[in-house]
N, C-alpha and C positions, 0 to 999 in steps of 0.2 A: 833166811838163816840157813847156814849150811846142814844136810841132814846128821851129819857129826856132832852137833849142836842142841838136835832138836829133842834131845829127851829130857821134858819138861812135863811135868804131873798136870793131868788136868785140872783145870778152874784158873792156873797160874794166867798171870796178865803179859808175862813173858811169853807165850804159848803160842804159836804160829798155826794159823789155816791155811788149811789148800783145796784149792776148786776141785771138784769131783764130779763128773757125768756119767752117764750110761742109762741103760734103755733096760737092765735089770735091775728091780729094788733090791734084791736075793743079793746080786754083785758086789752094789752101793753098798749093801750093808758091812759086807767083809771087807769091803777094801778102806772105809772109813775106820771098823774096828783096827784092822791093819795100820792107818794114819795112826790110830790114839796108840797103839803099845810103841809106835817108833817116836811118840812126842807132839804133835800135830791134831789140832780138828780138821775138821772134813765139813766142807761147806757144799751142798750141793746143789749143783748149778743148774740139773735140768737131764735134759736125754742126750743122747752122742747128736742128738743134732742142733743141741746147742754149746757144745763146747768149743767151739769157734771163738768164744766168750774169753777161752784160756790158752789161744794158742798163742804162735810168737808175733810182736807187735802189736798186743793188748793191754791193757792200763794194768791187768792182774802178773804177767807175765815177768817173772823175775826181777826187774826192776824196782818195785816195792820189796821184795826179801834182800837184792844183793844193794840195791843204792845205785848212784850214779856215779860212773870212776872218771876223776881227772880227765881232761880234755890234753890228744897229743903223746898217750903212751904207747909204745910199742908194744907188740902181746908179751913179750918177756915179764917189762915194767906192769902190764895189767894185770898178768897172772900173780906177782908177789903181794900187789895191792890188795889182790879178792883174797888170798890168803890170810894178809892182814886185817881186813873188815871185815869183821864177824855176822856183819846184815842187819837188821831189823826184824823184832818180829811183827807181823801183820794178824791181826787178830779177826776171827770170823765175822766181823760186821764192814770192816775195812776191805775184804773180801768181796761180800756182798754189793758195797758200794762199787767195787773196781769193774766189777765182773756186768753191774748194769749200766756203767758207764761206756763198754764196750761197741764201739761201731764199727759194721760187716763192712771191710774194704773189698780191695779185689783180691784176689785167690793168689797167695805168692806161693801154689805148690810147685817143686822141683828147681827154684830158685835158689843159688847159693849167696852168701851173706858177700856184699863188694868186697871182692880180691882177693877172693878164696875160688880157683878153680878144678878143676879133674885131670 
């Protein structure tokens, strides 16, 4: 769900989570308070050395909030789409379940997405 979207009162069943890590509780604490006034629960996933859990190419990772776009669009065509779909919200259990569904591939640090150069 786009963050333009996400102010949503809590308890609502519309209301979208987002994985949250770190290695300070003190951090966790603010930065999840921070989720709840912008709309969003705060699901916490563990220490920075587990949010490998949320990064790109993980079951939790965008594709549950944006959905899957059409097969074949050019970025033009993709970008008016994602405008158009408003996403799903993903609720903190749906979260939970993505996030230990998650399995450590190999490491795609400094890799750009196919056909995107420098």
């Amino acid at each position: 769900m786009p963050l333009t979207l996400g102010l949503i009162g809590s308890g609502s069943d519309r209301r979208s989570a987002l994985p949250l890590a770190g290695d300070s509780a003190e951090a966790k604490e603010e930065a999840g308070h921070l989720l709840d006034l912008l709309g969003y629960d705060a699901v916490d996933i563990g220490t920075l050395a587990d949010s490998w859990r949320s990064e790109p190419h993980t079951p939790v990772y965008v594709v549950p909030y944006r959905g899957v776009a059409p097969e074949g669009l050019e970025p033009k065509e993709w970008w008016l789409w994602s405008l158009k779909d408003p996403g799903s919200p993903v609720g903190a259990a749906q979260v939970r379940e993505l996030v230990a569904s998650a399995e450590r591939g190999p490491s795609r640090a400094g890799l750009l997405p196919a056909g995107l150069t420098l």
